[in-house]
C-alpha positions as CSV (number, residue, x, y, z in Angstrom):
1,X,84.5,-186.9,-71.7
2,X,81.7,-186.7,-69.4
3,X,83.2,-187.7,-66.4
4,X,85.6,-184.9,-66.9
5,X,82.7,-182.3,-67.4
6,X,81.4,-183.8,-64.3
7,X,84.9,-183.3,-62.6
8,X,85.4,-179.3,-63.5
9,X,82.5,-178.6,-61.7
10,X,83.2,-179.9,-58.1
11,X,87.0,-179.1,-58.4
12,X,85.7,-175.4,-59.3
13,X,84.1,-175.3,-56.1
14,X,87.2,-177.2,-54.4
15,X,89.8,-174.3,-55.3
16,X,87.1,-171.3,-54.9
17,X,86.6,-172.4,-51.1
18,X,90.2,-173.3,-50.5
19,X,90.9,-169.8,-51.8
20,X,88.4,-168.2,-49.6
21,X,89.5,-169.9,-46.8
22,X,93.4,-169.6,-47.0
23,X,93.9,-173.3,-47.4
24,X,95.3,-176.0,-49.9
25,X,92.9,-178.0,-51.7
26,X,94.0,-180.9,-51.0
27,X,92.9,-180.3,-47.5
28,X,89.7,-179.9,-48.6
29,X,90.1,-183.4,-51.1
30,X,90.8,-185.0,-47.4
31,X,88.0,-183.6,-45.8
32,X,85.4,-185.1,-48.6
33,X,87.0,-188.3,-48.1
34,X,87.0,-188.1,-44.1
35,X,83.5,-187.2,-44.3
36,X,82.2,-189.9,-46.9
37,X,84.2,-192.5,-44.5
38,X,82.8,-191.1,-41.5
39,X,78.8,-191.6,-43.2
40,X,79.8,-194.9,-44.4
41,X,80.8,-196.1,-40.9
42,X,77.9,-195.2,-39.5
43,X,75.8,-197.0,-42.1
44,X,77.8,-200.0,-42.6
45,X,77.7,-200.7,-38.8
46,X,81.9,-201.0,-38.8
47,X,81.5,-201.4,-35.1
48,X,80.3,-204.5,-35.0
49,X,81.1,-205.8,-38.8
50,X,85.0,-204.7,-37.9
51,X,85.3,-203.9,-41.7
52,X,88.1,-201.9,-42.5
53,X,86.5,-198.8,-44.9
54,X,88.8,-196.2,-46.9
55,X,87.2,-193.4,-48.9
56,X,89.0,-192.5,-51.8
57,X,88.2,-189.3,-54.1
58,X,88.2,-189.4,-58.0
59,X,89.7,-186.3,-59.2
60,X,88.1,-188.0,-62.9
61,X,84.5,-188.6,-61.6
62,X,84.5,-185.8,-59.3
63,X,83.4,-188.9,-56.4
64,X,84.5,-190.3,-53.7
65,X,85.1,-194.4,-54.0
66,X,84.7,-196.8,-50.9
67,X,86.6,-199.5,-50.4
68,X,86.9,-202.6,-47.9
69,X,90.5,-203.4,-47.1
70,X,91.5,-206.7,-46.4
71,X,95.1,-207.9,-45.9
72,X,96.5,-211.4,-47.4
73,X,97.1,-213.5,-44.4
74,X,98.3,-217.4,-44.5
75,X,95.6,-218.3,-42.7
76,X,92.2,-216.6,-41.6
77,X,91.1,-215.3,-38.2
78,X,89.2,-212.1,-39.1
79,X,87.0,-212.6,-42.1
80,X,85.9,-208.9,-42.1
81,X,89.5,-207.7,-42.4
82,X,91.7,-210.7,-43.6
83,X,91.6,-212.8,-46.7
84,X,93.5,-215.8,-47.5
85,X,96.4,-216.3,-49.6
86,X,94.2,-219.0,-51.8
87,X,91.4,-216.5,-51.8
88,X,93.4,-213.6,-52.9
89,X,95.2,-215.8,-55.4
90,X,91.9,-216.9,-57.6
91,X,90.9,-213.1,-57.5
92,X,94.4,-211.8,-58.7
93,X,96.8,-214.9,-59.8
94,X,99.9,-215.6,-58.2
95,X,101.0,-212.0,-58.1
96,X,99.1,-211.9,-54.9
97,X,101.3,-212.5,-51.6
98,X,101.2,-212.7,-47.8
99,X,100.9,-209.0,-45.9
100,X,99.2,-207.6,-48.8
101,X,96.1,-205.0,-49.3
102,X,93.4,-205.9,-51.4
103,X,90.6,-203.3,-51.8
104,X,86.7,-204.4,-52.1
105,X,84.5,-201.5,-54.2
106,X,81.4,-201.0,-51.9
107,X,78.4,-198.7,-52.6
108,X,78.2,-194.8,-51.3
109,X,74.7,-194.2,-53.3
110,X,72.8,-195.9,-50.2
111,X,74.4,-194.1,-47.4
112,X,71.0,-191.8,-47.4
113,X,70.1,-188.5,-46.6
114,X,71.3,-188.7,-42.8
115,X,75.3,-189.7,-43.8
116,X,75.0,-186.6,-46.4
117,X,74.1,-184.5,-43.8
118,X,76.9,-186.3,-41.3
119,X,79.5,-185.8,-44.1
120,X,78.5,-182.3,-45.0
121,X,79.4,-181.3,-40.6
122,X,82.4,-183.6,-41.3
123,X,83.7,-181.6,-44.2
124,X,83.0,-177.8,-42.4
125,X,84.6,-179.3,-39.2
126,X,87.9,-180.6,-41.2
127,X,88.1,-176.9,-42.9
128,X,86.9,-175.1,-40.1
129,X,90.2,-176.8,-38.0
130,X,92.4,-175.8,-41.2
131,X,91.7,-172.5,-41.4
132,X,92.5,-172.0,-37.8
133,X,95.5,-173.9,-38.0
134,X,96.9,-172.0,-40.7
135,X,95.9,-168.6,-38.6
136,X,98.2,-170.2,-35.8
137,X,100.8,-171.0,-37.9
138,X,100.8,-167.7,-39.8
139,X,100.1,-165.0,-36.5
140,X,102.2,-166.8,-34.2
141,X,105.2,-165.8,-36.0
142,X,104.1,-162.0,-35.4
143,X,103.4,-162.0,-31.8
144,X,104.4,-158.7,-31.0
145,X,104.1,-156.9,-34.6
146,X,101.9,-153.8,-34.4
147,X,99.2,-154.0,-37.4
148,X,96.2,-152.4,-38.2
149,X,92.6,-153.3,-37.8
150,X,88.6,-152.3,-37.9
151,X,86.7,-152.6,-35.4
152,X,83.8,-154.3,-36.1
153,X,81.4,-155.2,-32.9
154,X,81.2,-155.2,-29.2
155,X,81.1,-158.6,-27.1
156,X,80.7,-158.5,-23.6
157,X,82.8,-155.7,-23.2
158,X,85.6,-157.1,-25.5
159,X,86.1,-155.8,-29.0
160,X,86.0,-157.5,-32.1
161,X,87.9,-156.3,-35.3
162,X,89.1,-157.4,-38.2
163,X,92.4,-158.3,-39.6
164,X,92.1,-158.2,-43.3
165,X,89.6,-161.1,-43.9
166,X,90.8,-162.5,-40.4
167,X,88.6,-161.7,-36.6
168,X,90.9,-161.2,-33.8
169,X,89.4,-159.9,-29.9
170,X,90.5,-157.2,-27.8
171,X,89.9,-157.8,-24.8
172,X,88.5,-155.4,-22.2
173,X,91.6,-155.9,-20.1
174,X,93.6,-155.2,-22.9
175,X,91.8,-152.1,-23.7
176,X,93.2,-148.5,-22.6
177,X,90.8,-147.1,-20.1
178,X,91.3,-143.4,-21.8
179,X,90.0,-144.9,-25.2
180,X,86.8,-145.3,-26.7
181,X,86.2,-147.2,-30.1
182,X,83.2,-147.0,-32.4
183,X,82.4,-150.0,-35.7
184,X,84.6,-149.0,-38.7
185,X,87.0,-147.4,-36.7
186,X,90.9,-148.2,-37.6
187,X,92.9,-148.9,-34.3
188,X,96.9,-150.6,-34.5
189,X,97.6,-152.8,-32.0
190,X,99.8,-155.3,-31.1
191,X,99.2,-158.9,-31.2
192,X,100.0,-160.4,-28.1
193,X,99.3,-163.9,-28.5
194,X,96.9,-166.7,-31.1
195,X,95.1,-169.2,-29.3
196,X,95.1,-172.7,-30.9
197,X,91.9,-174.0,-29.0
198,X,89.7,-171.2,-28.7
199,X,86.3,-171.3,-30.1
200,X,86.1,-167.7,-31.1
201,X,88.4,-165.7,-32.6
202,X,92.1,-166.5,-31.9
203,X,94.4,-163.9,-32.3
204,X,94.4,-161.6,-29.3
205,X,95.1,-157.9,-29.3
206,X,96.6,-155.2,-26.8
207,X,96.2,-151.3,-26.5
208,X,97.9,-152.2,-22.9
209,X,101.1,-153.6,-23.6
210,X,104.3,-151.9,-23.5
211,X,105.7,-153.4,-26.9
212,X,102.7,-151.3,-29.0
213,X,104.6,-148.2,-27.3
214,X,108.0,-149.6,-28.2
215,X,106.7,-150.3,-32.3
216,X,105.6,-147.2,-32.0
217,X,108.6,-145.5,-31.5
218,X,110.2,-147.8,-33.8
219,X,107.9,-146.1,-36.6
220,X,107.9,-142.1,-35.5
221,X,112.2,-142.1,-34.7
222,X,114.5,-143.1,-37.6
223,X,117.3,-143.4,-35.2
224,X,115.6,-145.9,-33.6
225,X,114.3,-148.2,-36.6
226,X,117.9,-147.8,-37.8
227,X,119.1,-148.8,-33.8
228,X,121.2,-145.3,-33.7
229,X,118.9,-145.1,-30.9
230,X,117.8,-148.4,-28.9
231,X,114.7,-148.9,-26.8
232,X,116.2,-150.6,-23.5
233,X,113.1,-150.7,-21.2
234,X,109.4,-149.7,-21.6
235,X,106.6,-149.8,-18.9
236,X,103.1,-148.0,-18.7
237,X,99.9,-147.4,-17.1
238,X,98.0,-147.2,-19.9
239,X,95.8,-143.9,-20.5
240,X,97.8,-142.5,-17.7
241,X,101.4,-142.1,-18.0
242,X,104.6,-144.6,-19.6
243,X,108.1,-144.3,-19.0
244,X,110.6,-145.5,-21.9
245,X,114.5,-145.8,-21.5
246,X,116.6,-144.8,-24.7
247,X,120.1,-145.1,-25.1
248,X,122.1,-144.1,-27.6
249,X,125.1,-146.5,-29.8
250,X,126.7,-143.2,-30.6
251,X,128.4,-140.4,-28.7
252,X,127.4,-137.5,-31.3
253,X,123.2,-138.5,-30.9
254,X,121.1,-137.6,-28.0
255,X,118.9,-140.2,-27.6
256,X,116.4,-138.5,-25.5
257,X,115.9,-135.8,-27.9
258,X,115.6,-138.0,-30.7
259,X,112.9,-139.6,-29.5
260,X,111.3,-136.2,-28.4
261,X,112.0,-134.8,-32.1
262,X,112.0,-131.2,-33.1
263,X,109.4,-129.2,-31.0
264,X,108.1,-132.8,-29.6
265,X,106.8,-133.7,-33.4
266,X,107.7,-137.2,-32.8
267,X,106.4,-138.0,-28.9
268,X,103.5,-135.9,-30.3
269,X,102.5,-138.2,-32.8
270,X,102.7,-141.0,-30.7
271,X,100.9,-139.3,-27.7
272,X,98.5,-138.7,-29.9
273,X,98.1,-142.6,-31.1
274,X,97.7,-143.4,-27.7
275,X,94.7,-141.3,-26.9
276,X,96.8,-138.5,-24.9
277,X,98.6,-141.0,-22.7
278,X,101.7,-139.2,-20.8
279,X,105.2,-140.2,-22.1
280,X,108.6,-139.9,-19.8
281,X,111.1,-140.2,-22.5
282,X,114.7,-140.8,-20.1
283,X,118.2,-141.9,-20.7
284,X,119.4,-145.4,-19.5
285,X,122.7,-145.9,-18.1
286,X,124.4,-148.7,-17.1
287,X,125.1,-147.6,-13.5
288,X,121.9,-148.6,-11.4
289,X,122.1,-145.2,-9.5
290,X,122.1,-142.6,-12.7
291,X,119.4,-145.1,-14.0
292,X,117.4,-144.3,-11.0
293,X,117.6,-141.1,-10.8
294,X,117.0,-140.8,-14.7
295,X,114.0,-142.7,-14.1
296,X,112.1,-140.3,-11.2
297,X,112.1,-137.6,-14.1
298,X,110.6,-135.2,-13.8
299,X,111.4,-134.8,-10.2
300,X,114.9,-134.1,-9.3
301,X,116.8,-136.4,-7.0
302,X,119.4,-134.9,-4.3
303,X,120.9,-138.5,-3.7
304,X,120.4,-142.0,-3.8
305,X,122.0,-145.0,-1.8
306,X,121.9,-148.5,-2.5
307,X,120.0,-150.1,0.9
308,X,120.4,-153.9,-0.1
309,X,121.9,-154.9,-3.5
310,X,120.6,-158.5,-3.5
311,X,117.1,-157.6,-2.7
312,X,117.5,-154.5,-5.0
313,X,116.4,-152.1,-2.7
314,X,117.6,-148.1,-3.0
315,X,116.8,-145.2,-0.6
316,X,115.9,-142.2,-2.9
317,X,116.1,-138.6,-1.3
318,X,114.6,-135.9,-2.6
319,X,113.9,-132.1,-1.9
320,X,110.8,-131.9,0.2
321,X,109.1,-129.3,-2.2
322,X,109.9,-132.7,-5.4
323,X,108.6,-135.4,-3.3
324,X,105.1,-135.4,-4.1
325,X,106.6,-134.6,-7.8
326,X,109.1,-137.7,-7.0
327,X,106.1,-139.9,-5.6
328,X,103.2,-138.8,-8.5
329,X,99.3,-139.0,-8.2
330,X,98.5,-142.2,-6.2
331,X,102.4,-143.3,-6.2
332,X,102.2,-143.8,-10.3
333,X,105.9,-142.2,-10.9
334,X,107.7,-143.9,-8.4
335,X,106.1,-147.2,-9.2
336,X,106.5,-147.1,-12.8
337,X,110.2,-146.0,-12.4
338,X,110.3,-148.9,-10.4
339,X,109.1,-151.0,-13.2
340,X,111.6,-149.5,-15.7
341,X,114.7,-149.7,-12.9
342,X,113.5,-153.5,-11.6
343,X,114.8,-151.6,-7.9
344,X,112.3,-150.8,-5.0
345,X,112.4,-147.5,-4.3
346,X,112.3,-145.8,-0.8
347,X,111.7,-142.1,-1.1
348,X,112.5,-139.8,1.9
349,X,112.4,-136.3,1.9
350,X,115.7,-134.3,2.6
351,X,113.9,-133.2,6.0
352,X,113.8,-136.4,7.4
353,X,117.5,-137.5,6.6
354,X,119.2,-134.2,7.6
355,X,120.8,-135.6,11.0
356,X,120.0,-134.1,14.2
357,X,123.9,-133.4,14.8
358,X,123.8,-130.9,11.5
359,X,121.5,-128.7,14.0
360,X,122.5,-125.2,14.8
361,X,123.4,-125.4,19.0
362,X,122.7,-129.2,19.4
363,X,125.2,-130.8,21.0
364,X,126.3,-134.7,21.0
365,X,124.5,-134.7,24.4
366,X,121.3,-132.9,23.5
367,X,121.0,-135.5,20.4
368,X,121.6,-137.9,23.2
369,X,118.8,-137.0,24.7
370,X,116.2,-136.4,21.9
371,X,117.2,-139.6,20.3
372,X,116.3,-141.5,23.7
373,X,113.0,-139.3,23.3
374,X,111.9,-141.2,19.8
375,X,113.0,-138.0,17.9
376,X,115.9,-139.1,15.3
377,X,115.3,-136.4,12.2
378,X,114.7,-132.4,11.7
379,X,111.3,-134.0,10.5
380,X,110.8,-135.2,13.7
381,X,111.9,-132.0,15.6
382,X,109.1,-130.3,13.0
383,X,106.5,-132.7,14.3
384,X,107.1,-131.3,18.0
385,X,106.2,-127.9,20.2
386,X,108.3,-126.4,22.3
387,X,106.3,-127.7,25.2
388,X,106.6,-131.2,24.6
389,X,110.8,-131.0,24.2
390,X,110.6,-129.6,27.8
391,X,109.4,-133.0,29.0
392,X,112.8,-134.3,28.1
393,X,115.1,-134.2,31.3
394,X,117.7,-131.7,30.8
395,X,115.7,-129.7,28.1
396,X,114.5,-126.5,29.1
397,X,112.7,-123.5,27.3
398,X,115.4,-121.5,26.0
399,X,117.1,-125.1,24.5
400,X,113.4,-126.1,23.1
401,X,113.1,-123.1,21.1
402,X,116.4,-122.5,20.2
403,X,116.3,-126.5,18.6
404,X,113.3,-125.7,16.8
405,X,114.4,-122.6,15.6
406,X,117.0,-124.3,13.8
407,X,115.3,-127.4,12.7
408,X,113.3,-124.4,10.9
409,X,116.5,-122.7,9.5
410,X,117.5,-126.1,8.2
411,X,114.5,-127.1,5.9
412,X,115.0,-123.8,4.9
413,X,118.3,-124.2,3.9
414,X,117.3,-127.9,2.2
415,X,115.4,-125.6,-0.3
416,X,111.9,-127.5,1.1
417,X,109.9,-124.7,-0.4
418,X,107.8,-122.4,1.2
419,X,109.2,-120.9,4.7
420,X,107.3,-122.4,7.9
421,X,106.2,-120.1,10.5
422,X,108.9,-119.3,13.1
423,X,107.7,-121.6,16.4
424,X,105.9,-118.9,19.1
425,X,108.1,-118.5,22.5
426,X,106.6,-119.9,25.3
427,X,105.1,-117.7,27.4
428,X,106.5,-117.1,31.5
429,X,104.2,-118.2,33.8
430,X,105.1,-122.2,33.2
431,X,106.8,-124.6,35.3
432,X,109.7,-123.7,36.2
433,X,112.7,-124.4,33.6
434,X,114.9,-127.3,33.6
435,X,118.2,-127.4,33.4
436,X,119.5,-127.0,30.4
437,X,122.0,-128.5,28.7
């Protein structure tokens, strides 16, 4: 009876930490007995006695027994580890045999304050490594699931919070330059991937990545958690601006505004979630071109070409008054609709691909001639005076301003915004004119 009082203690204390730590008790059983093994190696000497130890724990004594293990063998060449059959037979009778295990009791009450100390690092070491290989085994199956967390402290830039009873890291690089964070404060994020071997914490955490933006549609539009509405690409720049392609599995839904909600309540919420980040909500097609120029939004594309289909290269041509709309602050909404498409994208303004031949009064000579000169767009004719046409052989004054005149007419006509001042005649007084063609 009190061996068993003895027991209820320690196996108290067994299940209480197992519980606190998320594991099985048993692991914890195995870690005693590691640990008790590990002292006793160290004080028996096994390295250079060669005895085969095993530690065994006593759910009835609440200890852990030691044992010596020596195997039945027909004839002795290891006394440490092997036992004849003779030997084994006067201990046990004849029910000993050959390739046997016979366990020899041997004493843990001398292993001394030092192996206590060596099996108490032993014991948190064995836990410590189960815990985190439960957390593996548990968050690696929810890579990509958006969950909540508190932040709790600041590391070297990165950000620690807290999963329930669980530490996870937010990196700086994963951290949305247009967000601030402050201890106690509740974030979501998306875990983007558990580390096995790291020291610290293990589960790693975005604000960056485009699948946070994509759960979080998933949670603000029904038609999309229902997959009405599907989420076919989604890229951002995070704190600036993000681009997601909808498309919708039925005829009757617009999947653009379903996303958007009634007076933007949905993109709203979600804008707001995201610290004010920009959101281009367009529709994906299956046809690379209407992709494309769904993706530019909110510029508006005049026309786009297909350059090289292997290399995925487009030409895009806009209205000169949308290209810096078409483009975006430092190249951001060409490049992200890049991103989203998978195409490069070339963008030209409608100037420089009106052909020279389209020009009021030029002739297929006169385009001759200017093309030999360098100049093969109205852009180009913009870019010249009237003075410097009239170096061309066979281009004279009247010719000069009567191409630029019309170069003018035409970007006028391409609807590239304001209207440029006319070109001023030349003066007389010059050279002489040329010929003109």
């Amino acid at each position: 009876m009190k061996a068993v009082e003895m027991a209820n203690p320690l196996m108290q204390t067994i299940e209480a930490l197992a519980k606190e730590k998320g594991i099985e008790p048993e692991t914890i059983v195995t870690a005693i007995e590691d640990a008790v093994l590990t002292a006793s190696r160290k004080y028996y000497k096994t390295n250079e006695t060669h005895e085969d130890l095993k530690a065994r724990f006593n759910p009835e004594t609440g200890q852990v027994d030691l044992f010596a293990v020596k195997h039945i063998v027909a004839e002795v060449t290891d006394p440490a580890t092997q036992i004849s059959l003779k030997e084994a037979q006067d201990l046990y009778g004849d029910e000993a045999e050959v390739d046997m295990e016979i366990e020899f009791p041997k004493r843990t009450d001398v292993l001394g304050r030092i192996a206590a100390q060596t099996a108490k690092q032993v014991i948190f070491q064995k836990v410590r490594e189960a815990e985190r290989e439960n957390i593996f085994a548990e968050y690696n199956q929810r890579i990509g699931e958006v969950i909540n967390s508190t932040v709790k402290r600041f590391e070297n830039g990165d950000l620690i919070v807290e999963i329930g009873r669980v530490e996870s890291v937010l990196p700086r690089k994963e951290q949305s330059r247009a967000e601030s964070y402050s201890p106690g404060e509740r974030l979501r994020a998306v875990i983007k991937g558990v580390n096995r071997s790291a020291k610290g914490p293990q589960i790693v955490l975005s604000r960056t990545d485009p699948a946070l933006l994509i759960k979080l549609f998933e949670q603000e539009v029904p038609e999309i958690y229902d997959g009405t509405v599907m989420i076919r690409g989604a890229v951002r720049e995070a704190g600036d601006r993000a681009k997601v392609a909808v498309y919708s599995r039925e005829r009757d839904v617009d999947p653009v505004g379903a996303c958007v909600g009634m007076k933007g309540t949905r993109v709203q919420a979600i804008i707001r979630e995201l610290r004010g980040e920009k959101i281009d909500i367009v529709e994906w097609s299956d046809d690379p071109v209407a992709f494309v120029m769904n993706a530019l939004s909110p510029a508006k594309v005049q026309r786009v070409s297909i350059v090289d289909d292997k290399e995925r290269v487009m030409e895009v041509v806009v209205e000169d008054k949308q290209l810096s709309l078409a483009i975006g602050k430092k190249g951001q909404n060409v490049r992200l609709a890049s991103k989203l498409t998978q195409w490069r994208l070339d963008i030209r303004p409608m100037s420089q691909r009106i052909p020279l031949s389209e020009l009021e009064g030029v002739g297929p000579k006169t385009e001759s001639m200017l093309r030999n000169a360098g100049i093969q767009s109205v852009k180009d004719v913009l870019k010249t005076t009237a003075e410097e046409l009239m170096k061309i052989d066979g281009i004279g004054q009247k010719t000069a301003e009567k191409i630029i005149a019309a170069a003018h007419r035409a970007i006028i006509g391409s609807g590239s915004g304001a209207v440029p001042t006319p070109p001023a005649k030349i003066q007389g007084g010059g050279e002489p004119s040329k010929k003109e063609s």
